[in-house]
C-alpha positions as CSV (number, residue, x, y, z in Angstrom):
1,X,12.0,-23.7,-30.9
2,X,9.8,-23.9,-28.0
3,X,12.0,-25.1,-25.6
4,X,14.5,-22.3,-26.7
5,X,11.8,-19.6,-26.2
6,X,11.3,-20.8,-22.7
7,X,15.1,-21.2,-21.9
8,X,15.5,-17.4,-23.1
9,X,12.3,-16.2,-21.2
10,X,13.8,-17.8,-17.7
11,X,16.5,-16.4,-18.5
12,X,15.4,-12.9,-19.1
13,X,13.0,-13.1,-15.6
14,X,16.2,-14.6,-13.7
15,X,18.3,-11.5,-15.2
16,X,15.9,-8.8,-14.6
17,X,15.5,-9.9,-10.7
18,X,19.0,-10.3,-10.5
19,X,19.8,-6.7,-12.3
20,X,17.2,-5.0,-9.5
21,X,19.4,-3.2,-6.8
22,X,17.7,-2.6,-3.8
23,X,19.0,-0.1,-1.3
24,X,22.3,-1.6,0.6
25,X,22.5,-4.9,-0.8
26,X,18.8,-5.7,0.7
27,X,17.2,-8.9,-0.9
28,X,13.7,-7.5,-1.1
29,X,11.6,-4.5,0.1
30,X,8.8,-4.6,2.6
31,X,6.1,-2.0,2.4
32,X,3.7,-1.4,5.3
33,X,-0.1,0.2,4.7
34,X,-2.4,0.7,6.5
35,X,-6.3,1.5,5.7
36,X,-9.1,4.1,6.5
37,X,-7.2,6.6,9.1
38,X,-8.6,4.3,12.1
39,X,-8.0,5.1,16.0
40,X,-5.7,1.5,16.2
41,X,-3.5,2.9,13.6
42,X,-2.5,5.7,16.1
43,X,-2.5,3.7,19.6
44,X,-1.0,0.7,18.4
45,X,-0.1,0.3,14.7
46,X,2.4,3.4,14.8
47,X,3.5,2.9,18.1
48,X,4.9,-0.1,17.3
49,X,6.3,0.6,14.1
50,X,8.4,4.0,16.0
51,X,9.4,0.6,18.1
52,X,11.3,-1.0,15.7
53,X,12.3,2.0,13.4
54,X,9.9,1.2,10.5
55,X,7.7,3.9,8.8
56,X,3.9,3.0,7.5
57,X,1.7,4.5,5.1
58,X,-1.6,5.3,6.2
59,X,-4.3,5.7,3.2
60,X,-6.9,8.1,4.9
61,X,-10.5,8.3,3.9
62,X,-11.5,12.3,3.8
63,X,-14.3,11.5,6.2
64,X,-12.7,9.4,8.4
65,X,-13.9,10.5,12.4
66,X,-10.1,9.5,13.6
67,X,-8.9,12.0,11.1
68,X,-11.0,15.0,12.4
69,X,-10.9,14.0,16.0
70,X,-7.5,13.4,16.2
71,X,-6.0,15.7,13.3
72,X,-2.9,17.2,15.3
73,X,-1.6,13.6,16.1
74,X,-2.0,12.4,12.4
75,X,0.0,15.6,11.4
76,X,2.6,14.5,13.7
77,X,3.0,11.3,12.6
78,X,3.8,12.2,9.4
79,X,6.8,14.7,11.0
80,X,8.1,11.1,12.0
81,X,8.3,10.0,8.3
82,X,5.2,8.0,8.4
83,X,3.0,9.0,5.1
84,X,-0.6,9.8,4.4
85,X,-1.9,8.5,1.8
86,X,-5.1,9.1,-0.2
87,X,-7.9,6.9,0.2
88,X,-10.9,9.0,-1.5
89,X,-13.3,11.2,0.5
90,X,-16.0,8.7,0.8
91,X,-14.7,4.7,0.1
92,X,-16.4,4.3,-2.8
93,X,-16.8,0.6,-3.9
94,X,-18.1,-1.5,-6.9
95,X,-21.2,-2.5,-5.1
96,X,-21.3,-5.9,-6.6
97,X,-21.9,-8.4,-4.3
98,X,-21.1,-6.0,-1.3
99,X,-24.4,-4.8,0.3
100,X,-22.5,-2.3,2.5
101,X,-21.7,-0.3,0.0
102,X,-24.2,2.6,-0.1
103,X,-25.9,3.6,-3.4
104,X,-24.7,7.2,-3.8
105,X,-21.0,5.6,-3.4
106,X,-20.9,2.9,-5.6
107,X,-18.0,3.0,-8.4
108,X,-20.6,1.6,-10.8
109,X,-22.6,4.7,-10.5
110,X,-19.6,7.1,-10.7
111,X,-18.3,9.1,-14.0
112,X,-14.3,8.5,-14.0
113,X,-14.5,12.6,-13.5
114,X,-16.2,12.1,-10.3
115,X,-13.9,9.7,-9.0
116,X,-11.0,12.3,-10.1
117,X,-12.6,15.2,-8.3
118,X,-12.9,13.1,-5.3
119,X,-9.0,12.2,-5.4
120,X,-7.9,15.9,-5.9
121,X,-9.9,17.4,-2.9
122,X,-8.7,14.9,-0.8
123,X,-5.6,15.5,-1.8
124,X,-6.2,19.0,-1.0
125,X,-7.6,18.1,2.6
126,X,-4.5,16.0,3.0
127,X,-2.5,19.1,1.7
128,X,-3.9,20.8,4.7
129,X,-2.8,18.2,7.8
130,X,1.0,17.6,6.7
131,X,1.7,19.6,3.7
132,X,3.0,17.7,1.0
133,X,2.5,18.1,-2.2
134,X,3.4,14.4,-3.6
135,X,0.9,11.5,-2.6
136,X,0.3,8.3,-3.7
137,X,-3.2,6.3,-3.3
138,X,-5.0,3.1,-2.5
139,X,-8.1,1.8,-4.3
140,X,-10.8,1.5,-2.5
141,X,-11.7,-2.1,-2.2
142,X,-8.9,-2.4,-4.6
143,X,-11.2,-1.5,-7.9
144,X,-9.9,1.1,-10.2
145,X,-13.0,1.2,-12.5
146,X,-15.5,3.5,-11.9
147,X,-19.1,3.9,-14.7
148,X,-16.9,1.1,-16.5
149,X,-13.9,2.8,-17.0
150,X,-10.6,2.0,-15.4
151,X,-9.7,5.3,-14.3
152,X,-5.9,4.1,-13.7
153,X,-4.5,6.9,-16.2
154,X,-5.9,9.5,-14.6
155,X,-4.9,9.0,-11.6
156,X,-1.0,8.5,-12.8
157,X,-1.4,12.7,-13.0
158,X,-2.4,12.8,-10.1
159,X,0.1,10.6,-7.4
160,X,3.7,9.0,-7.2
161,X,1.6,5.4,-7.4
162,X,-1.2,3.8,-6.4
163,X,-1.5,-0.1,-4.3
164,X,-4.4,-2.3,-5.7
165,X,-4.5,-6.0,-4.2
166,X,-2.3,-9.0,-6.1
167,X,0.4,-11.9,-5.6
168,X,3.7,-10.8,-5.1
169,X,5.8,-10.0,-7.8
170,X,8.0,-12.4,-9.7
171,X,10.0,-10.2,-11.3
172,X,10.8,-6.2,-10.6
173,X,11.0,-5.8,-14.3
174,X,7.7,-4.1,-16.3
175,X,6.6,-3.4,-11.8
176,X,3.4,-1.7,-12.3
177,X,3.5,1.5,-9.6
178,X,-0.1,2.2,-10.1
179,X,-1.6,-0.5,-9.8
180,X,0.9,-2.2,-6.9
181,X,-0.1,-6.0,-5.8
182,X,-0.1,-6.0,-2.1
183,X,-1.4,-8.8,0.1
184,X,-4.7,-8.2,2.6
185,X,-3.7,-9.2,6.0
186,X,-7.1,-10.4,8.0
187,X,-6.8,-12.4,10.7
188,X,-3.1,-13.9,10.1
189,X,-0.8,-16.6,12.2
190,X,2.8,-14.7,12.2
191,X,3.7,-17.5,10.0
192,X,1.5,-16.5,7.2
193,X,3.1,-12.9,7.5
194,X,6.5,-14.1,7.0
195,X,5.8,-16.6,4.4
196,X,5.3,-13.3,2.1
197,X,8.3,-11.7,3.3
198,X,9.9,-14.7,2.7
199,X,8.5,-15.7,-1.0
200,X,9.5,-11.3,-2.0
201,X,13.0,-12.6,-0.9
202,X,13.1,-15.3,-3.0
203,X,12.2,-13.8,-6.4
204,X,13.7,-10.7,-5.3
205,X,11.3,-8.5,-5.7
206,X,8.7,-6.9,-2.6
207,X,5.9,-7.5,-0.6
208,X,3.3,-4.2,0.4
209,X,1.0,-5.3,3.6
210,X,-2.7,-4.1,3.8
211,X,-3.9,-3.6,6.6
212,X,-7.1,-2.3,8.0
213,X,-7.8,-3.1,11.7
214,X,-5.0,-3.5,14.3
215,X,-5.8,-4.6,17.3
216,X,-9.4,-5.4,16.9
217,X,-12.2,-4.6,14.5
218,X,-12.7,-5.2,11.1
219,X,-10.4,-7.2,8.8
220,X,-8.2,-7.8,12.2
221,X,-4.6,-8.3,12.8
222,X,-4.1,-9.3,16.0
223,X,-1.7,-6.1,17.9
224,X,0.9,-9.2,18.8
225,X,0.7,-10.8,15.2
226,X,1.9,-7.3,13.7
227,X,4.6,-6.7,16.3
228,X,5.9,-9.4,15.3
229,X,6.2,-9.4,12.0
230,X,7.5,-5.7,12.4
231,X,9.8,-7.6,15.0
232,X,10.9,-9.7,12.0
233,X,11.6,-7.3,9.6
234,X,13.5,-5.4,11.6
235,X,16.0,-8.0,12.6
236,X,16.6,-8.6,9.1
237,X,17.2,-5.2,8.2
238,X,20.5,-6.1,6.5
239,X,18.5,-8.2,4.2
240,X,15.3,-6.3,4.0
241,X,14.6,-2.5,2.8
242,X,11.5,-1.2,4.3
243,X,10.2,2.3,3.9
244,X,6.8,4.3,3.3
245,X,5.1,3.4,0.1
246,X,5.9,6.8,-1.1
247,X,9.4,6.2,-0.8
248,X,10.1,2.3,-2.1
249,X,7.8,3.0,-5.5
250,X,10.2,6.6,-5.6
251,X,13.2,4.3,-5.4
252,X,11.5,1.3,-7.7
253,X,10.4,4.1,-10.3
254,X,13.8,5.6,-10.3
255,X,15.6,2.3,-10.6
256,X,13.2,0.3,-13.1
């Protein structure tokens, strides 16, 4: 009887990648995001990304100094069908074991209607640079608790989905579009990139890059390393769907 259950749950896995359709007979999606609204996101992240035809989404801290330096550019981006996504106002972070985060923006200290305020004025600041009404968002730090409570409900009124951090996927089936693994690039050989595309194309199913610095800085991806990996992808375009976040969990959600 045991064997038989684990014969019919293989199968079921095997039939729900293989039942998945992605967009012109692709293999498996590839979702690009990047972190905190930083200056290398502009100069060289976006740049190259125009290069090769690929769009990114950009999850922008409210009080981020590229973001109100540099607001006109960021706005045009997005008229390029890059996306801006919500990041919070302020980073907050569970503050355990992470001495950098400050007191007065630690989740642990927040109510879970903090943490929602926070969202929705971002939103509305967001709102403001490229007009859209439909967002999605990335946990800070990847944590979606905040005074204890996972807050993940609340913000499914809020955006499309929402990327946490995780393995990728072994099946699309039961995909969980708010709280979307994704894999935290820092300080990557180009053959660690493409080993995740390559495992998503496997099982079928996606890989979403995080990405904070680009060319220098924290959490670094060398600007060569993401070229080519963006180099990559788009050679293999016939196999490989790529599109802003917003887009791919619109198509999963629609698809599922």
């Amino acid at each position: 009887m045991k064997t038989l259950l684990i014969v019919m749950l293989t199968v079921f896995a095997f039939s729900s990648n293989a039942q998945f359709k992605w967009p012109n007979g692709a293999k498996a999606a590839v979702v690009f995001t990047y972190d905190d609204g930083l200056d290398c996101h502009l100069d060289i992240a976006v740049p190259q990304l125009d290069e090769f035809g690929l769009k990114g989404t950009f999850f922008c801290t409210g009080n981020s100094p590229s973001l109100y330096n540099r607001t006109d550019e960021w706005r045009a981006i997005t008229k390029r069908g890059h996306e801006l996504g919500n990041h919070t106002l302020f980073h907050p972070c569970d503050g355990t074991g992470q001495d950098w985060v400050k007191p007065e923006y630690d989740l642990r200290t927040y109510t879970p209607e903090q943490i929602v305020a926070e969202l929705t004025t971002a939103n509305t600041l967001l709102k403001a640079i490229d007009g859209k009404t439909e967002r999605t968002f990335g946990y800070t730090c990847s944590n979606y608790v905040a005074g204890g409570v996972d807050f993940t409900d609340s913000v499914k009124n809020i955006f499309v989905a929402a990327r946490c951090d995780g393995p990728i996927p072994e099946t699309m089936h039961g995909y969980k579009t708010y709280k979307t693994p994704s894999f935290a690039s820092i300080d990557p050989k180009i053959e660690d990139l493409v080993a995740q595309v390559e495992e998503a194309r496997s099982k079928g199913t996606m890989v979403v890059f995080m990405f904070h610095s680009v060319g220098g800085g924290y959490l670094n991806t060398a600007a060569d390393v993401h070229g080519q990996l963006l180099q990559y992808v788009s050679e293999n375009s016939d196999v490989l769907y790529s599109d802003s976040f917003i887009n791919v969990m619109k198509y999963v959600k629609e698809n599922q």
